[in-house]
N, C-alpha and C positions, 0 to 999 in steps of 0.2 A: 183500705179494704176494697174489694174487686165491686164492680155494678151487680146489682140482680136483675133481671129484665122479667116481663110478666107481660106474656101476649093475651090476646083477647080481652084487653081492657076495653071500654066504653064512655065515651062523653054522657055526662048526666046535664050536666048545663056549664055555663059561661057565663062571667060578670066583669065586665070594664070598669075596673077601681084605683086604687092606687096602695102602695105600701106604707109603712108607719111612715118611714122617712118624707112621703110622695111622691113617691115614683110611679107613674103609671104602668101600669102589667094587667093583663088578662089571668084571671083565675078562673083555672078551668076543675071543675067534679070530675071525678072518673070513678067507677065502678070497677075495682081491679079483681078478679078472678087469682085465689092462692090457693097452694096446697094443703098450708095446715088451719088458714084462718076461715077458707070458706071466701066469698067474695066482701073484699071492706071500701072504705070510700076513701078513696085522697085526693089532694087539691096540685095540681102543675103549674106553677105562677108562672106566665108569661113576659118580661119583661119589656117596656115600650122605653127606654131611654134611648139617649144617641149611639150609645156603644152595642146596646141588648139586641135594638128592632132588627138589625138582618135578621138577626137566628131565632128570634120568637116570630116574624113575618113569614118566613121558613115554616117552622114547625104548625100557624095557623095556616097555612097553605097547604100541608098536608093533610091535616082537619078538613079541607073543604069549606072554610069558612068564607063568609058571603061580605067581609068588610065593612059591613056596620059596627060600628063598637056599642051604639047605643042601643041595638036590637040584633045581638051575633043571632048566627044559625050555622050548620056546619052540617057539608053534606057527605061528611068520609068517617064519622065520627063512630063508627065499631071496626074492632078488629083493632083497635089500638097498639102499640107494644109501646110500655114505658119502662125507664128504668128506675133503679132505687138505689141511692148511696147514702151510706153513714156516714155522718162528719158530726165533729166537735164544734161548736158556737159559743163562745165564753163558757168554755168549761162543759159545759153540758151537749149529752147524744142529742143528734137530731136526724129523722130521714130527708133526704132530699129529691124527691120525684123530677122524672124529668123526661118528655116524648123522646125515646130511642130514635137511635140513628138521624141526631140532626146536630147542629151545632156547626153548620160550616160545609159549604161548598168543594166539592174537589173540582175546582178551576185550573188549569195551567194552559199554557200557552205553548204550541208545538216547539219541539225543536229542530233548529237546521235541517230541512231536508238530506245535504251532501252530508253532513254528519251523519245524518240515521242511516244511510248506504254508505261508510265507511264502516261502520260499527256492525251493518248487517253481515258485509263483506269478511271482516274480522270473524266475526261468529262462525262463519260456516267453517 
């Protein structure tokens, strides 16, 4: 099933915990503004493992966050946009919240100058 996204979400607070397993992650509250429920509250687990922290370091940088984990503060924290997926977990529904548009950098590396004036050359 496709994401739902839901702008004008709001940070309510942040807690530097861990998961069952322990795994470190930030859980963060948000205030999400919907159509038919009114505004309700869900949680965006941030994950701090070796593979996770790019893209949760990412997503609390866009927060504003101030880099204490033991006393966060976050200075971007309205106007949010999160998204929302359904997925299956042993068998049972679950949503899975998540701050829109992150998850990974668009990095690349130029190409060949004479290449890109062949191909411009081409084009015309």
């Amino acid at each position: 099933m496709a994401a739902q996204y839901f702008k004008g979400c709001s940070l309510i607070e942040a807690v530097f915990t861990a998961s069952i397993k322990g795994t470190p992650c930030m859980a963060t509250l948000f205030n999400v503004p919907t159509p038919d429920e009114g505004e309700i509250k869900r949680t965006v687990y941030l994950y701090l493992s070796d593979g996770a922290i790019k893209y949760s370091e990412e997503k609390l940088e866009k927060l504003g966050f101030n880099g204490d984990y033991a006393n966060p503060k976050f200075s971007s924290a309205e106007d949010v946009e999160l998204s929302l997926k359904h997925e299956d977990y042993e068998g049972k529904p679950q949503e899975r919240w998540d701050i829109a548009g992150q998850g990974g950098t668009f990095e690349h590396k130029a190409g060949p100058a004479d290449l890109a004036r062949q191909l411009s050359a081409r084009w015309r």
